[in-house]
C-alpha positions as CSV (number, residue, x, y, z in Angstrom):
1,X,142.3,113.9,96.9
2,X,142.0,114.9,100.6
3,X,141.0,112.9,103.2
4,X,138.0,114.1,103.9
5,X,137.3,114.6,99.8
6,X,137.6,110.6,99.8
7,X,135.3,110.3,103.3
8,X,132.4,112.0,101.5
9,X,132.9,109.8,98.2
10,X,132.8,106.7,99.8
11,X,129.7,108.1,102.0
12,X,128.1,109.3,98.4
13,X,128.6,106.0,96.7
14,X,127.7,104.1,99.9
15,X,124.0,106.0,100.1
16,X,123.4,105.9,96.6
17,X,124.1,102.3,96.2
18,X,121.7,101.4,99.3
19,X,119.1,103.9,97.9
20,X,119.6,102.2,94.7
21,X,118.9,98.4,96.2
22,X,116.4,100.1,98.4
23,X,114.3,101.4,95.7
24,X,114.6,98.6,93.3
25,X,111.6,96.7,94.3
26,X,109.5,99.6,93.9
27,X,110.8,100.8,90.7
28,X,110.4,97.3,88.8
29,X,107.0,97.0,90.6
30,X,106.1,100.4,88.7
31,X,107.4,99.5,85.8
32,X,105.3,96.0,86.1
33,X,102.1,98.2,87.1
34,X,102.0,99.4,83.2
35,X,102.6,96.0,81.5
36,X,100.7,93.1,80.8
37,X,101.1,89.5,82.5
38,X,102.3,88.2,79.0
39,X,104.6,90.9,78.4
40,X,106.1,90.5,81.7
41,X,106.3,86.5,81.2
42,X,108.1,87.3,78.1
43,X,110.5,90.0,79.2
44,X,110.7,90.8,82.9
45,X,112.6,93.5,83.7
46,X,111.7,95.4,80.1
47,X,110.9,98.7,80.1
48,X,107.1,99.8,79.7
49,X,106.5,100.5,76.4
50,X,104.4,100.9,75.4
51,X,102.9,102.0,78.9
52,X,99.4,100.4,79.8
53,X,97.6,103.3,81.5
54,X,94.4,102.0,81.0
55,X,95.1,99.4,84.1
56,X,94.7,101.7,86.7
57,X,91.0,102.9,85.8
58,X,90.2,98.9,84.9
59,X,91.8,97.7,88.5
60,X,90.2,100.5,90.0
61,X,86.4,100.2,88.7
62,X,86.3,96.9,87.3
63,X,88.0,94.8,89.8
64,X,86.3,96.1,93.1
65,X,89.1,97.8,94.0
66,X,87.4,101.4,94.5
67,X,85.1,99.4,97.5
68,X,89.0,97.7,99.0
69,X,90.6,101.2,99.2
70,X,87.4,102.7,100.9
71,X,87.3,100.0,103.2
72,X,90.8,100.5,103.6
73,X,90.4,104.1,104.4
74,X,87.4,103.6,106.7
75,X,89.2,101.2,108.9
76,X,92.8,102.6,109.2
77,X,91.6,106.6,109.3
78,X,89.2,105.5,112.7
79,X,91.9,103.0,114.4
80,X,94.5,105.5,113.6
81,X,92.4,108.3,115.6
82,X,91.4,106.0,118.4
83,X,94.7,105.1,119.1
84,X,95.9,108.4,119.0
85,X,93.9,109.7,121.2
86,X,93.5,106.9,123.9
87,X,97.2,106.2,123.5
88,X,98.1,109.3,124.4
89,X,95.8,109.8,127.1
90,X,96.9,106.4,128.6
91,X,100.4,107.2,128.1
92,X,100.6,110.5,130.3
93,X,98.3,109.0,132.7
94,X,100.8,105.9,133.2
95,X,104.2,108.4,133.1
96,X,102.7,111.2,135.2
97,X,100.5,109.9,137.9
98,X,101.9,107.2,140.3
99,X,99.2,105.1,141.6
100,X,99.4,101.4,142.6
101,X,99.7,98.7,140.2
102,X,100.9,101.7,137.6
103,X,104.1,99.9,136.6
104,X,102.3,96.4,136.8
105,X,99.8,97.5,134.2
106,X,102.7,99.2,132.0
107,X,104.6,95.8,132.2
108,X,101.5,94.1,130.9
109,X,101.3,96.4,128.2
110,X,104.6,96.1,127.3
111,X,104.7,92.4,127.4
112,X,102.2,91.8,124.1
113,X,103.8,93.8,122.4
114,X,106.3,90.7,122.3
115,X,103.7,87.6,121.3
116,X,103.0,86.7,117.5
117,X,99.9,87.4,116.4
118,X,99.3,84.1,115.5
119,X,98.6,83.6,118.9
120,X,95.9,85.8,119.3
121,X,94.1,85.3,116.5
122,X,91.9,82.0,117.1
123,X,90.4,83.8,120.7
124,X,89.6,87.1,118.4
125,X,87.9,85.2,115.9
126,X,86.0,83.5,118.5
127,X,85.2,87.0,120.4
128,X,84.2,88.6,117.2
129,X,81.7,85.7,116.3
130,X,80.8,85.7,119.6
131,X,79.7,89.5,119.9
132,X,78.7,89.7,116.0
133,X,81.8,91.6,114.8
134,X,83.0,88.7,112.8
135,X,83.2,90.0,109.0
136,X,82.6,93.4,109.6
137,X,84.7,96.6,109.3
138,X,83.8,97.3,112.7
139,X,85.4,94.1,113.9
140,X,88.2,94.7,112.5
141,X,89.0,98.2,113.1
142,X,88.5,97.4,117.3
143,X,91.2,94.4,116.5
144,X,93.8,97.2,114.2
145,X,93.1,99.0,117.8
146,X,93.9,96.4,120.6
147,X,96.8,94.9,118.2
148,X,98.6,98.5,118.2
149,X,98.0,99.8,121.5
150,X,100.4,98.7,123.6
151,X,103.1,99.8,121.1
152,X,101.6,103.3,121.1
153,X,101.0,104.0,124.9
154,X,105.1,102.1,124.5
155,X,106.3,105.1,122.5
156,X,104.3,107.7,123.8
157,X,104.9,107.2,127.6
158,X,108.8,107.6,127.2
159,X,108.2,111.4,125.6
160,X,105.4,111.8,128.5
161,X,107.9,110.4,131.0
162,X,110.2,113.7,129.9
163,X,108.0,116.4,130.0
164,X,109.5,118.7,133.1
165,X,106.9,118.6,135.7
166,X,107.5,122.1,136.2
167,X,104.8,122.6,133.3
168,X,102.4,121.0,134.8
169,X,103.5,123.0,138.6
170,X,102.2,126.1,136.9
171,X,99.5,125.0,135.3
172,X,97.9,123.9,138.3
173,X,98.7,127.3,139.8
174,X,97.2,128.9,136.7
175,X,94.3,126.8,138.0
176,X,94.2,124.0,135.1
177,X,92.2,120.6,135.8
178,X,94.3,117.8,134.9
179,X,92.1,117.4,131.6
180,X,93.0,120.7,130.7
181,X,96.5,120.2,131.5
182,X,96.4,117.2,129.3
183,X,95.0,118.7,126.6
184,X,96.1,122.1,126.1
185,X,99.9,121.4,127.9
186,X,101.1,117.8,127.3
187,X,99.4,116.9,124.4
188,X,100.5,119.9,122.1
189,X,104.5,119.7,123.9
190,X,104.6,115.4,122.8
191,X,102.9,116.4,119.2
192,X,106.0,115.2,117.3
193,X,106.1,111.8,119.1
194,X,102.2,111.6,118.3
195,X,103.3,112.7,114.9
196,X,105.5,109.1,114.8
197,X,102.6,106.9,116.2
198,X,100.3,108.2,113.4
199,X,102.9,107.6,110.8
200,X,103.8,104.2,112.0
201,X,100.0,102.6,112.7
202,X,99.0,104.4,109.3
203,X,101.8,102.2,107.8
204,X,101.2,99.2,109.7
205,X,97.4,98.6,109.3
206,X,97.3,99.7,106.0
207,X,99.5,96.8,104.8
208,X,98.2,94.3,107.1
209,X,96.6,91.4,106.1
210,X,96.7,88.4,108.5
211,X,94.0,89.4,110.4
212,X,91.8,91.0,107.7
213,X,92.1,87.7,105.7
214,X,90.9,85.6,108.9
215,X,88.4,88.1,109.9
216,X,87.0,89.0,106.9
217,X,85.0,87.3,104.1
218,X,82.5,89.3,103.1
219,X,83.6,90.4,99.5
220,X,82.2,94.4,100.2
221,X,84.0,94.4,103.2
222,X,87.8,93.4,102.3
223,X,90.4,95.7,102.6
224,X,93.0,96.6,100.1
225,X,95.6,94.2,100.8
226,X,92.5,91.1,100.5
227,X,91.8,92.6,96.8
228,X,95.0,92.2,95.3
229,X,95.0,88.7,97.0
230,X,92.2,88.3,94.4
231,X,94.0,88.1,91.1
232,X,96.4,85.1,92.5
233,X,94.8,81.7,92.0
234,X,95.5,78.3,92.4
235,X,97.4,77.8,89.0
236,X,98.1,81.1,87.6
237,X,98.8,84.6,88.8
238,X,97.5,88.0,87.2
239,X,100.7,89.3,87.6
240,X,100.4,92.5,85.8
241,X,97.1,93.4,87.7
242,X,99.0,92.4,91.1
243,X,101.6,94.9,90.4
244,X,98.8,97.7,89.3
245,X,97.1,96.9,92.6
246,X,100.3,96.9,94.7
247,X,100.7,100.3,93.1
248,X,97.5,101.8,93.9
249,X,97.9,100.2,97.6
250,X,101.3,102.2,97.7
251,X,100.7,105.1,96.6
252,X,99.3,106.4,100.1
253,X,101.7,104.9,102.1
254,X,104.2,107.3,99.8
255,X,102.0,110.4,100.3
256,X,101.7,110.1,103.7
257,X,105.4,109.4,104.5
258,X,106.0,112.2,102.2
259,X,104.3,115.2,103.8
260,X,104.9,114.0,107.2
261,X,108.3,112.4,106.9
262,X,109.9,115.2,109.1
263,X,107.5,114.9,111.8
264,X,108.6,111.1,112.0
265,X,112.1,112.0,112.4
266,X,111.2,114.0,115.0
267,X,109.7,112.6,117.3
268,X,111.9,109.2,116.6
269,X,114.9,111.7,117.6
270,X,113.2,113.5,120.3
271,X,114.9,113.7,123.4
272,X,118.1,112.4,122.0
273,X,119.5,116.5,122.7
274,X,118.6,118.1,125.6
């Protein structure tokens, strides 16, 4: 065996085994999604069989959890766009135009991306009761918004930062405003890196639940991660309906990461070759 026959082995072997610890937790939690609680007290890491299909329909009309992943959707889908779109207009603003206090206001930006949000989240509950957004979907999307931000405009601004100025030269000779430029130049030339931000916030907000559980009470108002929260009480824990529930939460997290998984690499890798 060659050297370089033995390289790729140990490579092969190394992959699959991290691939193989990697996807564990989501394979048992699968396999947990189609038992019951007592079969999974009474064996659990057994097999499915015989597979409980029926869970998915019961979580999904008779425990609510139709209203959680609408919710769900609602929220994430319009903090996703607004931060899209004002991230990335804040970003080129901040890495092409020099004006004072530009690198001030980035430093500010930059520096909560650093505090925990346990912080922050007494003074937005009190805002929120404040302006009556407390326990509302509207609340709560502005918070997914201000919470991810500064971690956008972060990402975006170093891919704005690299765009040649020559682009923007002749576009203003081709007599482009600097909303057109933005729009039809530098937005369309950082689309991968936008691509990332999407992927990431998606991911981000559509698992998170510290905030939603402080913000939120209202039962037709919880997000997805809240529901599943519903089926562990103070002595026992639905465990087989947990797992169904965890399922259904994952299963657009997968999608997503599937059909756009090469945009993500992109623009994490973008500017790493020039």
């Amino acid at each position: 065996m060659t050297a370089s026959v033995l390289k790729r082995t140990l490579l092969l072997l190394g992959l699959s085994l991290y691939t193989a610890f990697a996807s564990g937790p989501f394979v048992w939690a699968a396999m947990m999604s189609l038992r019951t609680t007592t079969e999974i007290h009474r064996s659990h890491f057994a097999l499915p069989f015989p597979a409980h299909w029926h869970k998915f329909p019961e979580a999904w009309f008779n425990s609510n959890y139709a209203t959680y992943f609408g919710n769900s959707v609602q929220v994430v889908v319009t903090a996703v766009v607004i931060l899209t779109v004002v991230g990335a207009m804040a970003a080129h603003c901040l890495a092409r135009y020099r004006f004072r206090l530009n690198r001030v206001i980035y430093f500010v930006l930059f520096s909560t991306i650093i505090f925990p949000p346990q912080i922050t989240i007494i003074s937005l509950f009190q805002i929120l009761v404040q302006y009556g957004l407390y326990n509302s979907k509207v609340g709560l999307t502005l918070v997914y918004v201000a919470i991810q931000l500064p971690l956008t405009i972060y990402i975006l601004e170093s891919f704005f930062a690299r765009i040649p100025s020559d682009l923007f030269d002749a576009a203003r000779m081709d007599g482009y405003s600097d909303w057109e430029i933005f729009w039809r130049v530098a937005l369309p030339i950082a689309l991968p890196a936008v691509a990332t931000t999407i992927i990431l916030n998606f991911i981000l907000l559509w698992n998170e639940f510290l905030y939603a559980v402080v913000l939120i009470t209202d039962e037709d108002n919880r997000t997805l991660p809240l529901g599943i929260q519903r089926f562990i009480g103070d002595t026992q824990e639905d465990v087989g309906m947990i797992a169904t529930g965890l399922m259904i939460a994952i299963i657009p997290v997968v999608v997503v990461y599937a059909f756009f998984s090469e945009k993500l690499i992109q623009g994490m890798t973008a500017g790493a070759v020039k």
